[in-house]
C-alpha beads as a LAMMPS data file, in Angstrom:
LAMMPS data file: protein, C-alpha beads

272 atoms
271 bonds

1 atom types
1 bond types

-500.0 500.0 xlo xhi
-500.0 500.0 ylo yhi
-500.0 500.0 zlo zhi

Masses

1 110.0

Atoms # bond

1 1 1 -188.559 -91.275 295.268
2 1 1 -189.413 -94.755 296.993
3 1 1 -189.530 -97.127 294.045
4 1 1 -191.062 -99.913 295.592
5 1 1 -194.497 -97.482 295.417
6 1 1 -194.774 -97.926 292.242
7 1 1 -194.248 -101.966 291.836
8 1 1 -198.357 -102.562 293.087
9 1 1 -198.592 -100.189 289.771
10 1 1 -196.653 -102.274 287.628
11 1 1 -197.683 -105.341 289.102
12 1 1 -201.683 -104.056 287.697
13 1 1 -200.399 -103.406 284.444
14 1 1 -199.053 -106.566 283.626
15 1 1 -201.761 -108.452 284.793
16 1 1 -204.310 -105.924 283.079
17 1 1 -201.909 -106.487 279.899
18 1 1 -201.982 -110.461 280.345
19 1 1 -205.547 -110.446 280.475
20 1 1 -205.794 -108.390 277.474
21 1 1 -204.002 -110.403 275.450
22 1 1 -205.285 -113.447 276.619
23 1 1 -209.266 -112.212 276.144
24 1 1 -208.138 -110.010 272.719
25 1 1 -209.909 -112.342 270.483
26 1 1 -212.990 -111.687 272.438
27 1 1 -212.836 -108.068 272.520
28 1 1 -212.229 -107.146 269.254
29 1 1 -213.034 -108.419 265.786
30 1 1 -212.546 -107.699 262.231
31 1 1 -215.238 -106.715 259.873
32 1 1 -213.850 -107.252 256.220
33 1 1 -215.315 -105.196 253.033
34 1 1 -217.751 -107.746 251.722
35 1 1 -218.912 -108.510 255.678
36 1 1 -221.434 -106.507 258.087
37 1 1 -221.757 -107.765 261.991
38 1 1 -224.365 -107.470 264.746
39 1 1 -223.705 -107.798 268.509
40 1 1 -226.057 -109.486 271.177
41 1 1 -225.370 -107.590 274.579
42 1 1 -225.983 -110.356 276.845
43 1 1 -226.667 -108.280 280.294
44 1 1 -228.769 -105.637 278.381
45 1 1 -230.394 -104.839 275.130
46 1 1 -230.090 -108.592 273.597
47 1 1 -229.749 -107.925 269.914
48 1 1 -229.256 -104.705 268.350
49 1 1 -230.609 -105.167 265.031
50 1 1 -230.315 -101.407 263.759
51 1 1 -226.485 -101.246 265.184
52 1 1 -225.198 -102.965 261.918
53 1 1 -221.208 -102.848 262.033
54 1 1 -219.332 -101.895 259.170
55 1 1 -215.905 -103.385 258.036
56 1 1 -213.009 -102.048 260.030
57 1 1 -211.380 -103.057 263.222
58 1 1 -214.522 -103.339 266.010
59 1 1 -214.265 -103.343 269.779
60 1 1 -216.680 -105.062 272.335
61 1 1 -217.101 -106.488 275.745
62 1 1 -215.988 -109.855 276.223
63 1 1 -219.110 -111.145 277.394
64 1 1 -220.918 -109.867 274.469
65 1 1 -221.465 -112.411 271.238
66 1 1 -220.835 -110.765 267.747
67 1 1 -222.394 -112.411 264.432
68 1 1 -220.508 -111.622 260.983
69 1 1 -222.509 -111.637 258.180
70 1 1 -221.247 -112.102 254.517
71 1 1 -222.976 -109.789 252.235
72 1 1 -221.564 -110.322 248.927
73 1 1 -223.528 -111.418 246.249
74 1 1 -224.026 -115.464 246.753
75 1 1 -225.156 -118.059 244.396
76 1 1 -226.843 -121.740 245.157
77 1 1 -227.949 -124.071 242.896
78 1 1 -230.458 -126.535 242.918
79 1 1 -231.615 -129.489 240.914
80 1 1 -235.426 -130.877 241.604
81 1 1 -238.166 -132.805 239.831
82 1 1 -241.247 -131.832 239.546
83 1 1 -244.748 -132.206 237.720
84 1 1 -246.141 -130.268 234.916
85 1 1 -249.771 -129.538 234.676
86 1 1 -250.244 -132.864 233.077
87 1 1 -248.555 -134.656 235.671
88 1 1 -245.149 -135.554 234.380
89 1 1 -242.236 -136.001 235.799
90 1 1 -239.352 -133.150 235.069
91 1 1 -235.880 -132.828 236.319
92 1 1 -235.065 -129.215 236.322
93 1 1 -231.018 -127.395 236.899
94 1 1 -231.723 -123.930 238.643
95 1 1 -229.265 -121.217 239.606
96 1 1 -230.307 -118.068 242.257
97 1 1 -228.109 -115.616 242.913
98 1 1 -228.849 -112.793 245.884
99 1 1 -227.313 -111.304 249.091
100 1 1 -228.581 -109.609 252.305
101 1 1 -229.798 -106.562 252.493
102 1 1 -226.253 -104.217 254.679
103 1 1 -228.391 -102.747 256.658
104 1 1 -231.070 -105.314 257.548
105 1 1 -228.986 -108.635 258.651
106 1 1 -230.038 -107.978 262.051
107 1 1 -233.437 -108.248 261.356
108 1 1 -232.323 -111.474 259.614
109 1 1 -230.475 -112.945 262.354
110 1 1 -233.640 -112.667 264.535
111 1 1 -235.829 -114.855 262.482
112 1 1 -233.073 -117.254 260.754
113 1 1 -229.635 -117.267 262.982
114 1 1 -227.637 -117.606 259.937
115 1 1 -229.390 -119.866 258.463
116 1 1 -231.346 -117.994 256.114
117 1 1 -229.953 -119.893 252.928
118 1 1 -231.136 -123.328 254.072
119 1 1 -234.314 -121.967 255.719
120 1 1 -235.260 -119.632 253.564
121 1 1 -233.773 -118.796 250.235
122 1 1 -233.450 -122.822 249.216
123 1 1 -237.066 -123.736 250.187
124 1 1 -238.619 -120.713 248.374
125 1 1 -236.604 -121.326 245.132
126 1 1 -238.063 -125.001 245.223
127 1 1 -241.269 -124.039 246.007
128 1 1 -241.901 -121.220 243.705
129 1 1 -240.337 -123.853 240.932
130 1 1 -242.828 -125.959 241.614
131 1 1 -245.745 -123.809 241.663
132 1 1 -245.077 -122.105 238.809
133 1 1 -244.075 -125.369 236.480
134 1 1 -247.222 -126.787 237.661
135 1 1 -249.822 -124.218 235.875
136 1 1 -247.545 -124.887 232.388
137 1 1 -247.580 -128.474 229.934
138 1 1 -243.968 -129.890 229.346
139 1 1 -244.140 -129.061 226.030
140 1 1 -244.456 -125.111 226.748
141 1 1 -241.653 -125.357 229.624
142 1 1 -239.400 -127.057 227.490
143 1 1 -239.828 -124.441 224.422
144 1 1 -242.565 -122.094 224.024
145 1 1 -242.737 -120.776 227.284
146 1 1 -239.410 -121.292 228.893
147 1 1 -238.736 -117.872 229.245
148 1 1 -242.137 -116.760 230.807
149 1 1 -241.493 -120.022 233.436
150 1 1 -238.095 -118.720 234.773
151 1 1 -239.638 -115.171 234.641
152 1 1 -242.895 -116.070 236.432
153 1 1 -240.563 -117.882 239.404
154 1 1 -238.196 -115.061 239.720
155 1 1 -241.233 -112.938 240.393
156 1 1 -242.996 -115.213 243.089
157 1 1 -239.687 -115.703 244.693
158 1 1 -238.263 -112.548 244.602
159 1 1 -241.411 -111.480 246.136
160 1 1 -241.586 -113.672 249.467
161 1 1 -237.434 -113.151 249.606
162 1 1 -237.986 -109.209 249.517
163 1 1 -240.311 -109.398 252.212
164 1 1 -237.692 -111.248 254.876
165 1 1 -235.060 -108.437 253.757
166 1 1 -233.424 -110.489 250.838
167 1 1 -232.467 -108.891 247.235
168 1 1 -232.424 -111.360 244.549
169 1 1 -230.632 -110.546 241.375
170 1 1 -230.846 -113.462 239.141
171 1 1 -232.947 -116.753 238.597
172 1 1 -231.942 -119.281 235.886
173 1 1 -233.125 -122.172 234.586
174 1 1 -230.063 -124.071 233.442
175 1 1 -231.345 -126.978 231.877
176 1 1 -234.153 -128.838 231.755
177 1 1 -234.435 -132.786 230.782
178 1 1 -237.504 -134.980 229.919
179 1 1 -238.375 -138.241 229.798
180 1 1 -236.130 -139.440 225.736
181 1 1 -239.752 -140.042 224.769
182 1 1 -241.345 -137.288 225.394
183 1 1 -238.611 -134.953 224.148
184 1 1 -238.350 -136.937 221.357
185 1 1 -242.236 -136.356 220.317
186 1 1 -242.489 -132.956 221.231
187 1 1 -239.174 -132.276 218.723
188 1 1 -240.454 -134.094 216.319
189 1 1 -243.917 -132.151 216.910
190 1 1 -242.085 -128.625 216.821
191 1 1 -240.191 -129.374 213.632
192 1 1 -243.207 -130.438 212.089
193 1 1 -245.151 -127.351 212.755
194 1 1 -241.714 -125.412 211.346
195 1 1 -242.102 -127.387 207.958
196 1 1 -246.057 -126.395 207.831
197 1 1 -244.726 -122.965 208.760
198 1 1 -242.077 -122.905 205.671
199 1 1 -244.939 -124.125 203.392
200 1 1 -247.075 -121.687 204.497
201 1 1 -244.977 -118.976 203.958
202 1 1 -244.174 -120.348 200.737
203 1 1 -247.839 -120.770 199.754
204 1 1 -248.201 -116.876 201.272
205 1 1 -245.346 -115.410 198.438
206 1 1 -246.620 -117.479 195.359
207 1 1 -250.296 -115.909 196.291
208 1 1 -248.271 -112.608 196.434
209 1 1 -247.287 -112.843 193.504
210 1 1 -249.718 -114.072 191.407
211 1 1 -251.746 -111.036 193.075
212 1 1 -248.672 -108.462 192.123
213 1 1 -248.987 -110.009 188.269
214 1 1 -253.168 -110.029 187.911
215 1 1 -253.049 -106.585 189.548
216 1 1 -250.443 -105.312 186.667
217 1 1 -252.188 -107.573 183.717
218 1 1 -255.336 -105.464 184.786
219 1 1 -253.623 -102.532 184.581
220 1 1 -251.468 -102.954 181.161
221 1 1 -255.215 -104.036 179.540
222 1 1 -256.846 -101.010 181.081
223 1 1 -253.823 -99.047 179.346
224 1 1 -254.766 -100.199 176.019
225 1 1 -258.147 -99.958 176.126
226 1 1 -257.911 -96.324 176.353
227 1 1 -254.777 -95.973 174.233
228 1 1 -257.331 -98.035 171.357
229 1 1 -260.109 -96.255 172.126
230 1 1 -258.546 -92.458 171.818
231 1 1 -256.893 -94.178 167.886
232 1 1 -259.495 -92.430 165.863
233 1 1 -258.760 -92.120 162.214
234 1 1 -259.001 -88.550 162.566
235 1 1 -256.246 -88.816 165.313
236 1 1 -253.886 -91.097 163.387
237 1 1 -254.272 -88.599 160.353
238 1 1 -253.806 -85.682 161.952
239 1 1 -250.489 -87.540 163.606
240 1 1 -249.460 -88.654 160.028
241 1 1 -249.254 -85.149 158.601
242 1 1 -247.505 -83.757 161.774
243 1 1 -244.487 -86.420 161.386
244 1 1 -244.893 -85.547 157.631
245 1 1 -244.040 -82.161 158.476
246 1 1 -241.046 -82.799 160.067
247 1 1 -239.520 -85.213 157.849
248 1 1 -239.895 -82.744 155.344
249 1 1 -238.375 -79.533 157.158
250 1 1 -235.417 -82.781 157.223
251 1 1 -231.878 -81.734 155.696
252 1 1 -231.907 -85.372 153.953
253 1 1 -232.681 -85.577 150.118
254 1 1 -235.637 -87.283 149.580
255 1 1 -239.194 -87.101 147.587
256 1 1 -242.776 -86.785 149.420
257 1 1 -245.489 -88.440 147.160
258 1 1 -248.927 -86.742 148.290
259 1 1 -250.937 -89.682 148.743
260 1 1 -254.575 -90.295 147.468
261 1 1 -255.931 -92.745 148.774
262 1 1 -259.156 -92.887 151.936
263 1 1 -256.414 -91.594 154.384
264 1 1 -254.695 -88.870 151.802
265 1 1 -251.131 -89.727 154.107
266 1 1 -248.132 -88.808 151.898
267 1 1 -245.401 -91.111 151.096
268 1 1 -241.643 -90.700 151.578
269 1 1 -238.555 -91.723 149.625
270 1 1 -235.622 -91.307 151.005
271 1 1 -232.407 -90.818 149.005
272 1 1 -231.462 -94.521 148.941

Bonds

1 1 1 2
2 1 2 3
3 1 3 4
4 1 4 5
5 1 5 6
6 1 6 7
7 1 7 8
8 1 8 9
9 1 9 10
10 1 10 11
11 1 11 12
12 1 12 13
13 1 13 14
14 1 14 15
15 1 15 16
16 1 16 17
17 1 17 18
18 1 18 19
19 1 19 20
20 1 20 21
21 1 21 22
22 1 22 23
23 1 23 24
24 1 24 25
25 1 25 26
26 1 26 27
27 1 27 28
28 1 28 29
29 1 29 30
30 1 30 31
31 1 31 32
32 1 32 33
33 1 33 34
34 1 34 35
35 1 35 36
36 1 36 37
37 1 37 38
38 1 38 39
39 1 39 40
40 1 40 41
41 1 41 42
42 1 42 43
43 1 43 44
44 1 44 45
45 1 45 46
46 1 46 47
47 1 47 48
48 1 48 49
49 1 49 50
50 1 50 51
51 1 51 52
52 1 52 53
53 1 53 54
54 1 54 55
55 1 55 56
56 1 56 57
57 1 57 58
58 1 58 59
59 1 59 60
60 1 60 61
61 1 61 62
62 1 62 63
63 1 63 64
64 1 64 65
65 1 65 66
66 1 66 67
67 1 67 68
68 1 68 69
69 1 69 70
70 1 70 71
71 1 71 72
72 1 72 73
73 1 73 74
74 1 74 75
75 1 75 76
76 1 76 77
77 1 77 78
78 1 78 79
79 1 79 80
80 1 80 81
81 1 81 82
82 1 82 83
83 1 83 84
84 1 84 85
85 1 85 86
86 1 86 87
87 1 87 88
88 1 88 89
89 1 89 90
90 1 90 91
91 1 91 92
92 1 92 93
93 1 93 94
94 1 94 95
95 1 95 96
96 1 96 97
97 1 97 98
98 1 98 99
99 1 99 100
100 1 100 101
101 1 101 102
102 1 102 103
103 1 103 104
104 1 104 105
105 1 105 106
106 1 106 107
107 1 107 108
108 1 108 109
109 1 109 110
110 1 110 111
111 1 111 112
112 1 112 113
113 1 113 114
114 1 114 115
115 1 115 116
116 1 116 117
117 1 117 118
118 1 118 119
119 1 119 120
120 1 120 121
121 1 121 122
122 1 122 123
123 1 123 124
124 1 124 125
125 1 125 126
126 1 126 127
127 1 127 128
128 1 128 129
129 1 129 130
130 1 130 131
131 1 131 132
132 1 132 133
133 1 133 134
134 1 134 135
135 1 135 136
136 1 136 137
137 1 137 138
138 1 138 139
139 1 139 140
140 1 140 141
141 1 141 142
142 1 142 143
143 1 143 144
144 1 144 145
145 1 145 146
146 1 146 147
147 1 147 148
148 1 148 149
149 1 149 150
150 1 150 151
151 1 151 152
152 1 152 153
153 1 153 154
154 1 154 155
155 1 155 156
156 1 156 157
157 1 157 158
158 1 158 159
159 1 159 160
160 1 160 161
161 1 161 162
162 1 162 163
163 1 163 164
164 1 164 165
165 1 165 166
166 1 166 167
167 1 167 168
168 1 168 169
169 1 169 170
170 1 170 171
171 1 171 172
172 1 172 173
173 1 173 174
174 1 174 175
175 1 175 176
176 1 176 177
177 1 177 178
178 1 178 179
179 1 179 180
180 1 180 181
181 1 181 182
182 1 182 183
183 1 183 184
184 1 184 185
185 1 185 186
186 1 186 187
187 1 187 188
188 1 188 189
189 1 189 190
190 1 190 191
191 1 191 192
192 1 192 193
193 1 193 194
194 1 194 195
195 1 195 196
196 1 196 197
197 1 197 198
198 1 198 199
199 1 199 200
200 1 200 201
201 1 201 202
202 1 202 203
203 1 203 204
204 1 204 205
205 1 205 206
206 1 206 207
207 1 207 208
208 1 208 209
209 1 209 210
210 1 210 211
211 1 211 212
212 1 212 213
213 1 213 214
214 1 214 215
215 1 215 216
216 1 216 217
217 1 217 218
218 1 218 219
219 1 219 220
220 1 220 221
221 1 221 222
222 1 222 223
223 1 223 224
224 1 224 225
225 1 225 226
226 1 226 227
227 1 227 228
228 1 228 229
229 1 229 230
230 1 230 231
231 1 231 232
232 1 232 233
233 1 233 234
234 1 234 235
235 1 235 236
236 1 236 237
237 1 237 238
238 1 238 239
239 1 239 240
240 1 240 241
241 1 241 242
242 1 242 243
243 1 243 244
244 1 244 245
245 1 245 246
246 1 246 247
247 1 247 248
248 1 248 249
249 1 249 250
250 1 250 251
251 1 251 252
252 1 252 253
253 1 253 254
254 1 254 255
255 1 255 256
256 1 256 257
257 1 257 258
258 1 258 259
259 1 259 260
260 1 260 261
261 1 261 262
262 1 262 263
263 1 263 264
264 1 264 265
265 1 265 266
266 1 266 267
267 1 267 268
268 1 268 269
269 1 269 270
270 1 270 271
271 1 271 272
């Protein structure tokens, strides 16, 4: 067999190998477990939103553009001022956390090109902060109502974050700091209306129970009246021979004296 047949062979091989190596990079890409990717055919098709890649070793033309997305859960915070109902200024510490929807970054790509934190999660999150804040007083944001503020913005932004294919998972307000004045009056304000609280509930028991002691005072004098009322002499006669009776059906020594007087009740001597 003539050898030198085969050398054109080898000859394609190695260069096919060379430029394997050499364009490797741009024909295949890893996809790691927390990441999802997209590819943008450039000679046909553009985007394919619905192909969504999933993590593994990928392969693709060279000419084609891939876009890795990172889909675990991702957290930004934020700190803003803004204006309460009243108009006054508030400085405000919030956390978001929330990730891509696997199956959808495509369809995020499209509108945002990777950029959906800073276009779209960031804004909303400061907008829906100060929207919200704005239909509450300082005084309720700081402590009455803190808790229906941070739930009425993770609502409203979990809302307009949903609809671009966004899931959000958490919304916190870390902190929020007033003007020293203002805290100051609205502390003083709240511990004042614990104090009238305190009194109130102590006012509340001593009513209680000067209710609980009428009620039995009625009750103990209602007792009596009919116990007095039922004490005819007849009664307390009748009662009188009975115990008579049975003080004299007694093993003890002693003498019964029939008595004589209005009531007729005997008397007893004992043996001492």
């Amino acid at each position: 067999m003539d050898n030198r047949r085969l050398i054109p062979f080898a000859v394609i091989g190695i260069i096919s190998l060379i430029v394997i190596l050499a364009f490797s990079s741009r024909i295949f890409y890893t996809v790691q477990a927390t990441e999802r990717a997209v590819v943008f055919y450039t000679f046909y098709g553009g985007l394919e939103k619905d192909d969504v890649k999933t993590p593994g070793v990928q392969f693709k033309a060279p000419w084609n553009d891939v876009y890795i997305y990172d889909v675990a859960e991702s957290k930004e915070e934020e700190a803003m001022d803004v204006l309460d109902k009243n108009g006054l200024s508030i400085s405000v510490d919030v956390t978001v956390r929330f990730y891509p929807l696997f199956d959808k970054i495509g369809y995020i790509h499209e509108k945002f090109n990777r950029s959906y934190v800073e276009k779209l999660v960031i804004p909303e999150v400061r907008s829906s902060v100060r929207q919200v804040m704005g239909r509450y007083s300082a005084e309720e944001i700081y402590s009455t109502k803190r808790a229906e503020v941070e739930t009425a913005i993770k609502t409203e932004t979990g809302l307009v974050l949903s609809a671009n294919n966004i899931e959000m998972k958490a919304l916190l307000i870390r902190s929020i700091n007033l003007p020293a004045q203002i805290k100051k009056a609205i502390e003083n304000k709240l511990e004042q209306e614990q104090e009238a609280l305190a009194y109130q509930f102590r006012l509340d028991k001593e009513k209680s129970e000067a209710e609980r002691k009428r009620i039995a005072a009625e009750g103990e004098a209602a007792a009596n009246k009919i116990v007095n009322s039922s004490l005819t002499p007849a009664l307390l006669k009748m009662r009188g021979i009975e115990a008579t009776l049975d003080l004299s059906k007694s093993q003890n020594t002693k003498v019964i004296v029939i008595g004589s007087g209005e009531d007729g009740l005997p008397l007893i001597l004992g043996n001492n």
